[in-house]
VOGU-3710 file (C-alpha; in Angstrom, 3 decimals, decimal comma):
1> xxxxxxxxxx> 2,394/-21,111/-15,961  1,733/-18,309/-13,272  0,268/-15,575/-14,086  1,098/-12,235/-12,737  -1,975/-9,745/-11,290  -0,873/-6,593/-13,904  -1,723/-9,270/-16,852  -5,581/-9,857/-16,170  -7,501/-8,881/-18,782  -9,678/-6,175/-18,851
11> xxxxxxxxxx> -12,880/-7,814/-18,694  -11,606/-10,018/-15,693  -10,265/-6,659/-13,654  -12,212/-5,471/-10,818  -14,218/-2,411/-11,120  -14,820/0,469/-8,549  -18,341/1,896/-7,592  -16,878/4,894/-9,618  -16,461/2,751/-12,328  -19,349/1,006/-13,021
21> xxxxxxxxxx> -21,098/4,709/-12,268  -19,169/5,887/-15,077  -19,657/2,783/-17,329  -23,309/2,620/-17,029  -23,909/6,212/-16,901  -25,656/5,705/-13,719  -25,284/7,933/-10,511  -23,879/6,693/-6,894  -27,398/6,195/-5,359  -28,597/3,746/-8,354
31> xxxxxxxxxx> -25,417/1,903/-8,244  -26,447/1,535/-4,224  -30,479/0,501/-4,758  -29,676/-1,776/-7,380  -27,097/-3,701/-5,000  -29,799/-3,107/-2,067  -32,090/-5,063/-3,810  -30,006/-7,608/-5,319  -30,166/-6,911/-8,620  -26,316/-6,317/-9,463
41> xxxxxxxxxx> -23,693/-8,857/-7,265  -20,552/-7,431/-5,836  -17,551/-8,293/-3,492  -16,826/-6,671/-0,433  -12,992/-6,543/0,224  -12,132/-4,868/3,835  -14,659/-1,610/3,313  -14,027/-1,584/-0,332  -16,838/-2,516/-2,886  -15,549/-4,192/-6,101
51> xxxxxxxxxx> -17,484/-5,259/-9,042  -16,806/-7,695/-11,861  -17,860/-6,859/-15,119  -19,449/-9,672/-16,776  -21,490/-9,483/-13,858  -22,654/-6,074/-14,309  -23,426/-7,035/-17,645  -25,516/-10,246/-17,079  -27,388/-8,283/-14,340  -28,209/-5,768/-17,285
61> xxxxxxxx> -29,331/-8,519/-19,527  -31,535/-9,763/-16,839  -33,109/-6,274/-16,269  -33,575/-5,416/-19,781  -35,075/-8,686/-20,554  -37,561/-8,470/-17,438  -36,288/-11,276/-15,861  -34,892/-9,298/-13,115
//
């Protein structure tokens, strides 16, 4: 069975650096020092930055649990 881009699921999408911003309530220049210093992964497609969520969210987990 072949599935078709359009039907990914939501939490398999790629997010924007806008929107992870807006999902974590966090401004542009966090986003960027967290990714500086490894704390949350992303993918770098051409000059785009793209961000999956269950990433973002085990990066959180780590940081709010002092691991990170």
């Amino acid at each position: 069975m072949e599935t078709h881009p359009t039907s990914l699921r939501s939490e398999d999408r790629l997010l924007t650096e806008g929107e992870v911003c807006e999902y974590l309530r966090i401004k542009p220049r966090q986003l960027y020092a967290w990714r500086m210093q490894g704390l949350i992964p992303y993918i770098k497609i051409g000059k785009a930055l793209r961000f999956r969520r269950a990433e973002v969210e085990a990066a959180l987990d780590r940081m709010s649990s002092g691991q990170g």
